[in-house]
ZALOFI-358284 format. One record per residue: x, y, z of N, C-alpha, C, O in turn; residue in three letters. Coordinates in steps of 0.001 Angstrom, whole numbers, padded with zeros to 6 digits, always signed. Atoms other than C-alpha are relative to their C-alpha. Layout:
REM ZALOFI-358284
XYZXYZXYZXYZala/...
REM end
This chain:
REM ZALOFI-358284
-000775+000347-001179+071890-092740-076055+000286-001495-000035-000667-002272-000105unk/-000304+001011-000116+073609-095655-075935+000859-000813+000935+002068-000881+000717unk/-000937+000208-001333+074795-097371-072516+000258-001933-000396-000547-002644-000997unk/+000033+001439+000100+076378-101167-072440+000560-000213+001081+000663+000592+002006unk/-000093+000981-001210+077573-103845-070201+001294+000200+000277+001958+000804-000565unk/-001140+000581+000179+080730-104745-068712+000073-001220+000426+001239-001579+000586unk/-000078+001754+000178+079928-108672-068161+000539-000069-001160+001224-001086-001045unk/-000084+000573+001314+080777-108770-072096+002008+000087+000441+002796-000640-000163unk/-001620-000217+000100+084761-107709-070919+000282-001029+001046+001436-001389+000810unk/-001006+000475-000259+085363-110229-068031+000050-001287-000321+000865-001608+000544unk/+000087+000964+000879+085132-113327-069711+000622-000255-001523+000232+000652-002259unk/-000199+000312+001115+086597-114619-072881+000391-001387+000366+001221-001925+001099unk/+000043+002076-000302+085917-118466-073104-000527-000221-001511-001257+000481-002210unk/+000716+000416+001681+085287-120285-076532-001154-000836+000508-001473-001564-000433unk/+001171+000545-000305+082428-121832-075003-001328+000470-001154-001315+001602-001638unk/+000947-000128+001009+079392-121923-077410-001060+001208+000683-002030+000451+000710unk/+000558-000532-000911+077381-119260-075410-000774+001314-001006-000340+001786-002057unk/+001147-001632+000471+074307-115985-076212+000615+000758+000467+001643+000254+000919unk/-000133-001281-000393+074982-112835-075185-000852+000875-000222-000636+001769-001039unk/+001083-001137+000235+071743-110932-074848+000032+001167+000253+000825+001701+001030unk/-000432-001595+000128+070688-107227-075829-001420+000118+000592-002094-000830+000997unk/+001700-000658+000084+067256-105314-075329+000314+001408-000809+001331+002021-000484unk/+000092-001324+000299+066991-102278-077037-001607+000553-000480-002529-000077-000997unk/+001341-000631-000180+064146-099705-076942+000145+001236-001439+001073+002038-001338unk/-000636-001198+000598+064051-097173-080191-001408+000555-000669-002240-000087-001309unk/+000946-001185+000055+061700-094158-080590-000188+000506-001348+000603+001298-001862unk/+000750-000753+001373+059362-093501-084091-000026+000804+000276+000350+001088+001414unk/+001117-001056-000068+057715-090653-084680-001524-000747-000411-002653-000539+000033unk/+001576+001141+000112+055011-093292-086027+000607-001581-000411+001783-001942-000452unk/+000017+001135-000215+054406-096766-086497+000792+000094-001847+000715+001084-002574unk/-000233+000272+000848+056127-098265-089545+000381+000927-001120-000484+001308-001909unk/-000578-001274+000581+058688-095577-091385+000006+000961+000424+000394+001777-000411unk/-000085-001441-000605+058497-092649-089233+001369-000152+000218+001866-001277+000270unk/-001185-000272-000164+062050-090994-088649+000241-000160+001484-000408+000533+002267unk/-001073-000072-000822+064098-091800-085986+000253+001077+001023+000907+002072+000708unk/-000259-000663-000948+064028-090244-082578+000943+000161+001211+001432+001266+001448unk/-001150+000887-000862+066423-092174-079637+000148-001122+000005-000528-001818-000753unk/-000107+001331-000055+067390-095054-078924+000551-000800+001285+001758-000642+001106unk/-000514+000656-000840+068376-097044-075965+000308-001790+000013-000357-002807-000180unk/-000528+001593+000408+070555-100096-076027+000730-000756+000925+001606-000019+001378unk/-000158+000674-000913+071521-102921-073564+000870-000895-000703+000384-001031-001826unk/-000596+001168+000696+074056-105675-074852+000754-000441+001242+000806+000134+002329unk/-000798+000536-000827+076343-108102-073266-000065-000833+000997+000888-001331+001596unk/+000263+001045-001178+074632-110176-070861-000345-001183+000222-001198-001660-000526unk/+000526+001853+000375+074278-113986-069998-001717+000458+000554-002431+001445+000730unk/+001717+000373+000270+070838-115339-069612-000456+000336+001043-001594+000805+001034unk/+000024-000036-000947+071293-115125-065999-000451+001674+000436-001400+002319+000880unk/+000172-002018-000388+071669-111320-065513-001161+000755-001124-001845+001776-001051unk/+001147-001301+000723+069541-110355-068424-001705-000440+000467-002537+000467+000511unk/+001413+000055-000904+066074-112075-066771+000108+001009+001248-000786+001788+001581unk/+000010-000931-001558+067604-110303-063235-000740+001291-000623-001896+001628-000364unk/+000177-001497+000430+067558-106875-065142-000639+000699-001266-000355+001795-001748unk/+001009-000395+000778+064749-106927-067693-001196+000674+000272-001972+001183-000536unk/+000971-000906-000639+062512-105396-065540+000942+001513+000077+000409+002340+000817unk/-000525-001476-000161+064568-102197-065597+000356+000117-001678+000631+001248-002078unk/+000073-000591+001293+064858-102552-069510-001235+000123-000257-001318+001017-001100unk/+001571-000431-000088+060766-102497-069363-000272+001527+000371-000848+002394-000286unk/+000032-001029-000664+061113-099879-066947+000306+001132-001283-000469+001880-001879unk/-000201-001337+001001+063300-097662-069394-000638+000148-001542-000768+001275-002022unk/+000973+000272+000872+061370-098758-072422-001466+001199+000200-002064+001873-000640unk/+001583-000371-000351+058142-097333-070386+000356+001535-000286-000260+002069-001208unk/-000563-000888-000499+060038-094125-069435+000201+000699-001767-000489+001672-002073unk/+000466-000499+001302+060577-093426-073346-001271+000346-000472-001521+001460-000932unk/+001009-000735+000295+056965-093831-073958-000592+001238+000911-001238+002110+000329unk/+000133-001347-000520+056416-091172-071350+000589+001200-000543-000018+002255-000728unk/-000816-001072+000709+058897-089096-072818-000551+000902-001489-000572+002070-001878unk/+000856+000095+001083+057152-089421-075809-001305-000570-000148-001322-001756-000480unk/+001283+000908-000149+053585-090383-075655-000586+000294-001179-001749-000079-001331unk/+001079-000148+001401+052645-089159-079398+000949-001356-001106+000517-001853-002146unk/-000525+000782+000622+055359-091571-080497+000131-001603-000218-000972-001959+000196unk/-000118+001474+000227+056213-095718-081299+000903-000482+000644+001856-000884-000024unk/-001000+000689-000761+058171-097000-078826+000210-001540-000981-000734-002329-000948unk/-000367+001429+000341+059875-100303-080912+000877-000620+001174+001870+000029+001500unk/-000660+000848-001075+061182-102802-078085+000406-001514-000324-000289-002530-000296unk/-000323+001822+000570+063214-105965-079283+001284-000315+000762+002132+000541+001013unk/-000766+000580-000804+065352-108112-077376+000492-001321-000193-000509-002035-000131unk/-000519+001250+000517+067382-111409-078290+000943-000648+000426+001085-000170+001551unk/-001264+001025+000160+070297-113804-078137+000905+000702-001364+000467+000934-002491unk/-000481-000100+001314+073161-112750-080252+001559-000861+000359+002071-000766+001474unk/-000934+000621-000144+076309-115093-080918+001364+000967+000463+001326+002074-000075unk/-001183-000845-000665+079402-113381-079380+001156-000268-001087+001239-001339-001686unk/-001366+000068+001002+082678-112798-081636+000995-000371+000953+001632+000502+001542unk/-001426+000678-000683+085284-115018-079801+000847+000848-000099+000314+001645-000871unk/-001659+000370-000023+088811-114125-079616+000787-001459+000545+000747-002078+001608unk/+000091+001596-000771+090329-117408-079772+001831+000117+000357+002395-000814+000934unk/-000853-000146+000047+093766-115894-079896+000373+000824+001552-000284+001820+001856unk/-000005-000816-000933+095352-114825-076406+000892+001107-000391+000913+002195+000185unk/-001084-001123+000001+098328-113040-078164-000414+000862-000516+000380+001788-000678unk/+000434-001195+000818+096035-110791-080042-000610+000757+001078-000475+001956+000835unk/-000144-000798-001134+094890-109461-076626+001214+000687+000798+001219+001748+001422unk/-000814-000991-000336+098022-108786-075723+001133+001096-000987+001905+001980-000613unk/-000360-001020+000906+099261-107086-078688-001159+001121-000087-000802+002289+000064unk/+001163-001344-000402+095916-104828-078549+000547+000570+000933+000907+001717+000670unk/-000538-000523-001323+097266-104197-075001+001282+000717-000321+001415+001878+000065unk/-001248-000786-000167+100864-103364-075912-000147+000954-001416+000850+001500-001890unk/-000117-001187+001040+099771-101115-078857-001238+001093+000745-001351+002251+000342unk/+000863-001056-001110+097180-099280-076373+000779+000467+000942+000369+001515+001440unk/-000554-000496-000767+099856-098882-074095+000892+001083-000372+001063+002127+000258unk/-001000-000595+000627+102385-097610-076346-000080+001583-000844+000711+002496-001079unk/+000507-001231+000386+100333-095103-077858-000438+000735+001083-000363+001954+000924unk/-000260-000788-001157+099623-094056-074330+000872+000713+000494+000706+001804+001039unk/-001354-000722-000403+103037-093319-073630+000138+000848-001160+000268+002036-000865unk/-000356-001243+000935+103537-091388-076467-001449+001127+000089-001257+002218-000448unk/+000958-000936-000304+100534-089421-075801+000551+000933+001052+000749+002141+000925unk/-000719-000477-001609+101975-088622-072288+000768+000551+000039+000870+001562+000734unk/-001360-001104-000076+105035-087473-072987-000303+001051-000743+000121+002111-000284unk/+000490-000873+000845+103659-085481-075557-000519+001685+000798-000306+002891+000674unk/+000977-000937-000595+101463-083719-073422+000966+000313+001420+000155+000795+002211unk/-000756+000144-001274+103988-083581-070326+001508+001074-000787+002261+001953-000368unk/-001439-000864+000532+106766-082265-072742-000791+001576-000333-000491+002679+000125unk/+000523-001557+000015+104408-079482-074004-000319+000931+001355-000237+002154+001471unk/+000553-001410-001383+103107-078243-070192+001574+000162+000595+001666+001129+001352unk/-001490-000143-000675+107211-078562-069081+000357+001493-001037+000715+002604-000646unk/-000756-000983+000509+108071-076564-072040-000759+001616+000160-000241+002729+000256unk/+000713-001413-000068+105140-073978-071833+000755+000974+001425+001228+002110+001460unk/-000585-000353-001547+106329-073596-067922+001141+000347-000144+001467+001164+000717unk/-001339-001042-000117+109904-072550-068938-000296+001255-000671-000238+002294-000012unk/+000958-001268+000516+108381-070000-071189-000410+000837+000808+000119+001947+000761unk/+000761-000987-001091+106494-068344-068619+001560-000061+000958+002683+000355+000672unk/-001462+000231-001103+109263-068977-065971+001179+001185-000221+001527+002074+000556unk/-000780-000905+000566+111799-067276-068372-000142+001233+000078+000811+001969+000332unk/+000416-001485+000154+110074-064138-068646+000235+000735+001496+000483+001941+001537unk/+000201-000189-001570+110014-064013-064368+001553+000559-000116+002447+000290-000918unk/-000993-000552-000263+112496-061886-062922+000933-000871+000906+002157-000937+000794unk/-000560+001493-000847+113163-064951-060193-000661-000996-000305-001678-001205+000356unk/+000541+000995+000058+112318-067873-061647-000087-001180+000638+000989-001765+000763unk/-000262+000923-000886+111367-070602-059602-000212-001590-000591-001290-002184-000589unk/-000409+001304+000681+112668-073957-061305+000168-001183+000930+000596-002255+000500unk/+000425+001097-000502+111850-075933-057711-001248-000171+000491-001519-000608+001610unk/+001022+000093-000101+108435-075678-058384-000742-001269+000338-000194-002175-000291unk/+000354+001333-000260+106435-078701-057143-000697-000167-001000-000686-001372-001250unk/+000781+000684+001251+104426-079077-060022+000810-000047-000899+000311-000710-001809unk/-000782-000019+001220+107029-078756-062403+000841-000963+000502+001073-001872-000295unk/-000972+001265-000431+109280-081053-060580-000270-001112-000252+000555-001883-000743unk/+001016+000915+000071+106352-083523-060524+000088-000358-001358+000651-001427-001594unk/-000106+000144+001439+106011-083210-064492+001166-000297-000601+001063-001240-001385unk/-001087+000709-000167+109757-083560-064800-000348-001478+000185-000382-002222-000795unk/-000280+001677-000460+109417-087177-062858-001408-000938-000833-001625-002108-001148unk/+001266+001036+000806+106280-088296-064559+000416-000292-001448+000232-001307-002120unk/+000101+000441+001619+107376-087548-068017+001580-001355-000140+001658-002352-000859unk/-001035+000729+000322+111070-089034-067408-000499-001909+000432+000155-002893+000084unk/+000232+001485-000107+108760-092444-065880-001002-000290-001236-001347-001471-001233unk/+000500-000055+001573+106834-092109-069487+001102-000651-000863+001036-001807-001281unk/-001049-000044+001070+109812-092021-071604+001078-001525+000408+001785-002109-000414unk/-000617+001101-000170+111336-095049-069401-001179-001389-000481-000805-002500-000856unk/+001760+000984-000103+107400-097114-069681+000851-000009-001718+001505-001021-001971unk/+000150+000008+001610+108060-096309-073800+000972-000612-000502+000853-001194-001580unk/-001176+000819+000480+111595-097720-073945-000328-001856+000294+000191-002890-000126unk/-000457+002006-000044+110546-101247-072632-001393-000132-001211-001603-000848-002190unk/+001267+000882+001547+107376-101510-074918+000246+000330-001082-000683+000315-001890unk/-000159-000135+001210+109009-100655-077617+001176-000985-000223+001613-001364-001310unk/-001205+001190+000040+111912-103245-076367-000970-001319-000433-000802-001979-001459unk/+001208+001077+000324+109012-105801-076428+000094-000808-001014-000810-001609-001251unk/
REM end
């Protein structure tokens, strides 16, 4: 199991700065035993990770309960953070996450439109002012407009 932070996302500063982890990970014995779980903490200044090291103790403890024939290993540190020193490479990440969004969307918006005439067709009265289908209509045609400007970009 592996849960993390989101202090590590609102920040990006070139400041020289740690970013501490804790992680807790479960032998079967001391020194070479195989690999049981693991729990892992990253992302936090110095500030928040003293606040909330008592609850990585806590879940630490909570493993050896889980396991009481096993090796709880518990290590915790400073690790240097990987800058981005570039802002336009955040927003090119952004407009190629978006873009593949929209094409996801329509994707999936063109297939439930088209399945729905399908079925529809077969109906003796088909009802083509369905509110959900109308809905899917206007979502996919504000998709297909979203995909024309980020691809104008």
């Amino acid at each position: 199991m592996e849960t993390g932070s989101y202090l590590i996302a609102e920040t990006y500063s070139v400041e020289e700065t740690s970013i501490y982890f804790f992680e807790a990970i479960v032998y079967t014995k001391r020194f070479g035993g195989t690999f049981v779980e693991k729990k892992y903490w990253y992302g936090y200044n110095i500030e928040w990770f003293q606040k909330w090291k008592w609850f990585f103790n806590y879940s630490a403890a909570l493993l050896q309960i889980k396991y009481p024939k096993y090796d709880v290993d518990v290590k915790w540190g400073a690790k240097k953070p990987e800058l981005i020193e570039d802002f336009n490479v955040l927003k090119q990440r952004k407009a190629k996450k978006d873009l593949t969004t929209c094409k996801r969307m329509i994707t999936k918006y063109e297939n439930a439109i088209s399945q729905f005439i399908e079925l529809e067709q077969r109906e003796l009265f088909p009802d083509w002012q369905n509110e959900k289908y109308l809905k899917a209509l206007s979502t996919l045609d504000k998709y297909k407009k979203r995909l024309v400007e980020l691809s104008n970009v």
